[in-house]
C-alpha positions in Angstrom: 120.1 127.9 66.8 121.0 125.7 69.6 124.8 125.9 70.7 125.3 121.9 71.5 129.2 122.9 72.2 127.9 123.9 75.6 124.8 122.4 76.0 125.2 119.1 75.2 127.9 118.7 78.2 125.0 120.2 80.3 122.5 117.8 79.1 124.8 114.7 79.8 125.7 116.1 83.2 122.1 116.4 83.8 121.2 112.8 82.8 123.7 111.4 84.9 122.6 113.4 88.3 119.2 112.2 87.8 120.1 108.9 87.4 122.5 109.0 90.4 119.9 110.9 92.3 117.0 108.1 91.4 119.4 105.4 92.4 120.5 107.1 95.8 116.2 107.2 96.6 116.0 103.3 95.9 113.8 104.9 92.9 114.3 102.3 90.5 113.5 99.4 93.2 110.2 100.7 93.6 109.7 100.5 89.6 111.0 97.1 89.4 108.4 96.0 91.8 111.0 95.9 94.4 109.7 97.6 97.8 110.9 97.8 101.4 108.3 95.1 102.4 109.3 92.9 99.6 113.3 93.4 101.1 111.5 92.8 104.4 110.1 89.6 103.5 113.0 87.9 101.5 115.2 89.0 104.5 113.2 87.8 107.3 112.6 84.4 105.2 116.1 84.5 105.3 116.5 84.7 109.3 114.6 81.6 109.6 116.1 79.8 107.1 119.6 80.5 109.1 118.2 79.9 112.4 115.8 76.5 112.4 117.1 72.9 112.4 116.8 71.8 109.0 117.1 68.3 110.1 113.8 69.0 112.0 111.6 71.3 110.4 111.1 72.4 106.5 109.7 75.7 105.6 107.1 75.9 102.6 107.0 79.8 101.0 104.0 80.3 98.8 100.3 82.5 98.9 97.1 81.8 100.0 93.9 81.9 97.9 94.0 86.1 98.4 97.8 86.2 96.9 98.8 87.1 100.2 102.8 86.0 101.3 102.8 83.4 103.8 105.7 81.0 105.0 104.8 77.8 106.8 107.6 75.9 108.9 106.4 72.3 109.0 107.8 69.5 111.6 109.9 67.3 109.0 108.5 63.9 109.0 110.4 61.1 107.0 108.5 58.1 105.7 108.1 54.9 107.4 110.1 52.0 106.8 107.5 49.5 107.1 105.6 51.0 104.2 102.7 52.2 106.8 101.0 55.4 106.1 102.9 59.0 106.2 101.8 60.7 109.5 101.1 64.3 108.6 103.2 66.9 109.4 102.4 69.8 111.8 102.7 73.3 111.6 105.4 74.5 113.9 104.8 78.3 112.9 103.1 80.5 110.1 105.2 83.6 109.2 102.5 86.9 107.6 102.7 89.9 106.8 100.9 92.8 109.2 98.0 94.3 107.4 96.2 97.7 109.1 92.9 97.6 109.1 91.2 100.5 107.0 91.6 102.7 110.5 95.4 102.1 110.7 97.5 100.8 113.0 96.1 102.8 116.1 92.5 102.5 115.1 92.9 106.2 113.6 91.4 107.4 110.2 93.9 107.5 107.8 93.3 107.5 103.8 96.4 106.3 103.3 95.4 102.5 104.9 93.0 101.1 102.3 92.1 97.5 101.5 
């Protein structure tokens, strides 16, 4: 028979170094969906946000047709007075992610680069 006097404290103190340990390793980020380039992303959307005249430009976050990330920053154009048409707005810059080809970065074969 199992003595749970002295092994249930064990099993407890167990439980909570793994959880401790998996939360140290950012473990439970990468479960969530959460990875570095996803903290990469929302944190240099973030520097631009800080940085651009808002008065002047407007940034549009969304995907493309592939589902990949891409932030537009758009001159700000405000309607005409005069009821004339709206002159479209240009694109001042277009923030991507890097993707490695199937070679990686250096044009090496790695198996770890797939599309």
């Amino acid at each position: 028979m199992v003595d749970w006097g002295r092994q249930l404290p064990i099993l407890v103190f167990a439980a909570l170094f793994a959880l401790w340990w998996t939360s140290r390793q950012g473990l439970w980020e990468a479960v969530s969906g959460k990875t570095p380039v996803d903290k990469q992303w929302v944190d240099a959307r973030g520097v631009l946000l800080r940085r651009i005249d808002k008065n002047k430009y407007d940034v549009i976050d969304g995907t493309n047709t592939k589902g990949d990330k891409r932030v537009l920053i758009m001159s700000y154009t405000r309607p005409p007075a005069d009821g004339s048409p709206m002159p479209a707005p240009l694109i001042a810059a277009e923030l991507v992610p890097i993707k490695h080809g199937s070679n990686g970065p250096h044009g090496k074969k790695n198996p770890k680069y797939k599309l």
